[in-house]
C-alpha positions, 0 to 999 in steps of 0.5 A: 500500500506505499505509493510508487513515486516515493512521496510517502505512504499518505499519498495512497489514501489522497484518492479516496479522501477526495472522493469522500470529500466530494461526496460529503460536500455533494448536495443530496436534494436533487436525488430521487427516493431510490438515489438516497437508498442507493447511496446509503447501500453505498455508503456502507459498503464501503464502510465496511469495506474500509474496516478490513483495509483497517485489519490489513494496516494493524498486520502490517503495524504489527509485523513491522514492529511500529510499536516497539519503534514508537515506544508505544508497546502493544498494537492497542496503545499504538493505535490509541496514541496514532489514531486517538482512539478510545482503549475499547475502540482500539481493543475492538479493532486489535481483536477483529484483525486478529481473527479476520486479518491475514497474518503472517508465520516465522518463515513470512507466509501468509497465514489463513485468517482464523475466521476466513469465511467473515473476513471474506464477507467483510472484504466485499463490504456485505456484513459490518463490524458488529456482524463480525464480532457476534461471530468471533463472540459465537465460535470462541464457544465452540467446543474444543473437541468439535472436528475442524470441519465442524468448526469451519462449516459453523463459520461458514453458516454464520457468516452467509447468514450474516451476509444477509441477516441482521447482527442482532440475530447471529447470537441466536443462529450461534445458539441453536448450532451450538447446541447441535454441536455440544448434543451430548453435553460437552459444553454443560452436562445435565449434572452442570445444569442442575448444579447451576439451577436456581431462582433468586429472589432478593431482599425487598427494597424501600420502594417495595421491588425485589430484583430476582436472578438465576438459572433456569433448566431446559425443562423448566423454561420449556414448560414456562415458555408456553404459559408465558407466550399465551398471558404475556402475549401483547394485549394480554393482562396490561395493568395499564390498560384497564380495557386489557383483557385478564386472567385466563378469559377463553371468549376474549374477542379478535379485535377486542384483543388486536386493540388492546396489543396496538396500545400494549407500549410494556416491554417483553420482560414487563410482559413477562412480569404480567403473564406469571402474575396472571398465572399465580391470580386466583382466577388463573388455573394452570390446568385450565389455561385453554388455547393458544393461536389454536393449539393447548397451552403446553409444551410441544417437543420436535424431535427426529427418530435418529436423535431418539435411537441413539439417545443423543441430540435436543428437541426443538420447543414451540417457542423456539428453545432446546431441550436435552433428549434425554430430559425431553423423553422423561417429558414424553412418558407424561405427555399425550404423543402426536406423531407426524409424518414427513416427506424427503424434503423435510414438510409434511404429508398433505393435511387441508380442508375447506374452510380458512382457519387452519386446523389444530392438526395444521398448526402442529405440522407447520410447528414441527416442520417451519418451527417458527416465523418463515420470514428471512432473518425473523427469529419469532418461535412458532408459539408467537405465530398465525398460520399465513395463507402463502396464496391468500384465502380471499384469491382462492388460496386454499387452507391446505398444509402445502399452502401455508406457512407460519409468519409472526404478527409483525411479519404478517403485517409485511404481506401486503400489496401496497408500496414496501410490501412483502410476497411469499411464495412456495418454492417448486421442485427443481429449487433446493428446498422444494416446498418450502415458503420464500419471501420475495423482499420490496425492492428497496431491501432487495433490488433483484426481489429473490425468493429467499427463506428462513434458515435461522429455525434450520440450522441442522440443515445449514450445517450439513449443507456447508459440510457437504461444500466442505467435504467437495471443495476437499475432495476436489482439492484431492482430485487436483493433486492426484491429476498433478502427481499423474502429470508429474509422473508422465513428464518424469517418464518422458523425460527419461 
């Protein structure tokens, strides 16, 4: 990156600050609508572009020992002292190089960055700094024992994930693959989890609240979540809102309840907080909690027949958590069994009928096969969705098991006709998950409008696809040695 005509390494950068200068003094009310959301894409891709440039200057500081040539002493002081940074700026940074940069051995060859995957997507501008650093955050989790093939496809998963997904959801993403690589407890065994269990309950304060902590068991979150889901839902038990409905009133009206959640301003956790109360009123009997989107209000497990033959392996909740195999079996030996039968492709076997509103049937087969809201990057479990007609109802779409799909009350909203509306459509044979509900993005999110889906509820599936990429990239990598040692060989006989 030194410049050609020896003026100094600071002529490299005069281009680009005279095009930054350009555009900053560049007067924006002659753009269009489209213009602005073009330049603002612009904008952040070279942004996040500059970011890995950045990690390319802090391996070049470093190899040239600029530090200690400066008397500075580490790369995070002499980035603080150059570049008048904050200690958690320049930590941040020094950190993001040192898992995205391309660093060098003893013998000065290029070394694999640690998460080549991100690095790669932040070098074409398509995923920021936070997007990376809530990878780094997920794999520094990995198992120790996980195969390095695991390790790269985990990566490989979150980082196409967060080309297109928000940063807020790769925690989430990193949650439900971690838990299918740490199946047998490597992480935490089930003698951890009952060591770590406990609610705290703190001394009351002068203003009459006590805080609470503690750690909850996959069980018990898993039979809480449902309850929760159902009384904290918004609208629900609002002591704010005297025309909230309360307790437990099954005969609660649609619209009753649909105005009562567009005034409900009470946070999740303050919901939370509502629906146990609910729970412990008098008037409230947990054997008597009715329905929920159509469906009892309790726990519905997933799990396949693989994971319950060998024993191993986590069963998907409603509401989109994780349970041991071993601790949601005990569950099943007191439980009511459904079982539902699936194609190849992983949807379920054909379930309609002739009215609109889905079955319970429907919704448990939409459960255990979308598993939650089927719009990319949404991360709302299934407990918390409505079943949406792919093709609507009112156009002839028909109340069928391959017609529907489950969407969030948000997302739901998003389906509309109208300027910055959503599509949705179902995928044909010939696409890599046929069957499967795509959501077509407005042209201001997606400018190609591609069908795409909801991997964030599938992680399995994303996992054995990029080990399978793994595997054929090495297979094809071995095939290209074998050809070259064949080559070699035949000019080696030639020669002789």
């Amino acid at each position: 990156m030194r410049s050609s005509d020896g003026a100094g390494p600071q002529r490299v950068t005069d281009p680009l600050l005279s095009s930054v200068a350009a555009l900053r003094d560049l007067s924006l009310t002659g753009l269009s609508d489209d213009e602005i959301v073009h330049a603002m894409r612009g904008v952040e891709q070279a942004a996040r572009m500059l970011a890995a440039v950045g990690h390319r200057l802090i391996v070049e500081a470093s190899d040239r020992s600029l530090p200690s040539h400066t008397g500075t002493g580490t790369v995070k002081r002499f980035l603080m002292q150059t570049l008048r940074l904050s200690n958690a700026d320049a930590g941040a940074r020094v950190a993001a190089a040192t898992s995205l940069g391309t660093w060098h051995d003893m013998g000065g060859d290029a070394v694999e960055p640690r998460l080549p995957a991100t690095a790669a997507a932040q070098a074409d501008g398509d995923i920021s700094p936070d997007h990376a650093r809530g990878i780094a955050a997920v794999m520094k989790r990995v198992p120790g024992s996980t195969r390095d093939a695991d390790f790269h496809a985990a990566e490989q998963i979150l980082a196409d994930f967060a080309r297109t997904g928000s940063p807020d959801d790769i925690g989430k993403v990193g949650d439900a693959i971690l838990a299918r690589l740490d199946p047998d407890g490597q992480l935490t065994d089930d003698r951890d989890r009952q060591r770590m269990r406990g609610i705290a309950i703190g001394r009351q304060r002068a203003d009459g609240m006590s805080p609470v902590s503690g750690e909850l068991t996959p069980t018990l979150r898993a039979l809480l979540d449902p309850v929760v889901a159902k009384l904290g839902r918004p609208g629900m038990n609002n002591p704010d809102d005297p025309d909230s409905p309360c307790g437990n009133d099954e005969s609660v009206d649609r619209d009753v309840l649909a105005a009562a959640a567009r005034r409900d301003v009470r946070t999740a956790a303050q919901r939370t907080h509502d629906a146990v109360l609910a729970l412990l009123t008098p008037d409230v009997s947990p054997d008597a909690l009715g329905g929920h989107r159509g469906l009892p209000v309790s726990t519905i497990l997933t799990m396949s027949v693989a994971d319950v033959e060998r024993a191993a392996g986590v069963a998907t909740t409603a509401t989109g958590g994780t349970v041991p195999l071993p601790e949601a079996l005990k569950l099943a030996e007191r439980s009511t069994p459904f079982l539902m039968v699936f194609n190849h492709d992983g949807l379920p076997l054909h379930l309609g009928r002739t009215k609109r509103l889905a079955t319970s049937d429907q919704r448990m087969a939409l459960i255990a096969a979308v598993r939650g809201c089927s719009r990319p990057g949404c991360d709302a479990p299934a407990a918390l969705c409505a079943v949406h007609h792919v093709t609507e109802w009112g156009k002839g779409g028909p109340t069928d098991i391959g017609n529907e799909t489950l969407a969030c009350d948000r997302c739901h909203a998003m389906i509309h006709d109208g300027p910055g509306g959503w599509k949705t459509v179902v995928l044909g044979p010939d696409s890599k998950h046929p069957g499967r509900t795509a959501w077509i993005a407005p042209p201001h999110i997606d400018p190609s409008r591609t069908p795409t889906i909801n991997h964030r509820h599938h992680p399995g599936e994303l996992l054995a696809e990029a080990l399978a990429r793994i595997h054929a990239h090495k297979d094809l990598e071995r095939a290209q040695h074998h050809e070259w040692l064949q080559q070699l060989r035949q000019s080696s006989d030639d020669a002789a």
